[in-house]
matplotlib code that plots the C-alpha trace (Angstrom):
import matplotlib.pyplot as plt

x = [75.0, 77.6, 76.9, 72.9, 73.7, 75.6, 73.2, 71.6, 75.0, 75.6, 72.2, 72.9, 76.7, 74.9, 72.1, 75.4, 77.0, 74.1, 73.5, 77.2, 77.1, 74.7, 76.7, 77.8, 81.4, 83.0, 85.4, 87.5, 90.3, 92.4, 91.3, 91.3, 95.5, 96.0, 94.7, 96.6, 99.6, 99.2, 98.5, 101.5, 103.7, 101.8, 102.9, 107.0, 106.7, 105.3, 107.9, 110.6, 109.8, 109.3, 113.0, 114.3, 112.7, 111.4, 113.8, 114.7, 115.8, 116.3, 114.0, 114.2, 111.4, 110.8, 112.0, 115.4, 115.5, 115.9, 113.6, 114.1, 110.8, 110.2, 110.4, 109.2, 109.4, 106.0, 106.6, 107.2, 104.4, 102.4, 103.4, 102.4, 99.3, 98.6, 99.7, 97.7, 94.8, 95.7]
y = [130.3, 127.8, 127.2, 126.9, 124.9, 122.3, 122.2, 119.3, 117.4, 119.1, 117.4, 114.4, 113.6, 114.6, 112.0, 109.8, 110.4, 110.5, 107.1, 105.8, 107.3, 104.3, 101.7, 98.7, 98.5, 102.3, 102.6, 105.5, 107.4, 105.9, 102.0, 102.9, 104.1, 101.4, 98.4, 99.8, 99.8, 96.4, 95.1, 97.2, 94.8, 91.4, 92.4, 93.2, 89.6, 88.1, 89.1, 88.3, 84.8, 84.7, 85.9, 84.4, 80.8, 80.5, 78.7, 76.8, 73.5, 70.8, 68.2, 65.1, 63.3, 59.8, 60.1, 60.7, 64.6, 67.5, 70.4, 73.3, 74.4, 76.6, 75.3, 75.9, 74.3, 73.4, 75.5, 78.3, 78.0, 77.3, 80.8, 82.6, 81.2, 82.5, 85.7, 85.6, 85.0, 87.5]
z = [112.3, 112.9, 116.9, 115.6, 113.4, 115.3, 118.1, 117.0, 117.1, 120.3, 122.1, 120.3, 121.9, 125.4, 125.2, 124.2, 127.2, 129.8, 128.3, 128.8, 132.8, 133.4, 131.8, 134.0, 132.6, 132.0, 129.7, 131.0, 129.0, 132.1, 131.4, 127.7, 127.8, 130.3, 128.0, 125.1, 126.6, 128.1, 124.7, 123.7, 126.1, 125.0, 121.7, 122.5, 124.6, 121.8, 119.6, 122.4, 122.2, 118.6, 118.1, 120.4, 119.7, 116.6, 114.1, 110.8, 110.7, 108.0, 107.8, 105.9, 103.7, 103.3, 99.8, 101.3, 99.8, 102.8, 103.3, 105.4, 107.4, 110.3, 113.7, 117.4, 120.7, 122.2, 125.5, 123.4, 121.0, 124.3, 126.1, 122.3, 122.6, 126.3, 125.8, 122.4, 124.6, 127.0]

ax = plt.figure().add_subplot(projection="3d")
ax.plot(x, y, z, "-o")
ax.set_aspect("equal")
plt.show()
């Protein structure tokens, strides 16, 4: 009775996939482990740069008292935001 009674579900996950065969963009396993480990290496750059740039320095208010606050170059932060993009 088990294989009768998933039949339904069977049919179902066919109709599924006869429906994605027609699909202008595939999504294939392939593309699917490619993008993920693409991301995987946007995320290890990101972190590079955060590491390797990213910084606290002391800044002084107008009130004469010092503050320390975290700190990145613009070129830096501009390369973050690309590869955020990406």
């Amino acid at each position: 009775m088990g294989l009768v009674g998933k039949a339904p579900e069977f049919i179902d996950e066919m109709e599924h996939l006869e429906e994605r065969s027609h699909d202008y963009i595939k999504i294939t396993p392939e593309r699917l482990n490619f993008f993920r480990d693409f991301s995987t290496v946007i995320a290890v750059a990101v972190s590079f740069v955060v590491i390797t740039f990213y910084k606290y320095e002391r800044v002084e208010k107008p009130d004469g008292t010092s503050d320390y606050t975290s700190y990145i170059d613009p070129l830096p932060n501009q390369v973050i935001s690309y590869l955020g993009y990406a």
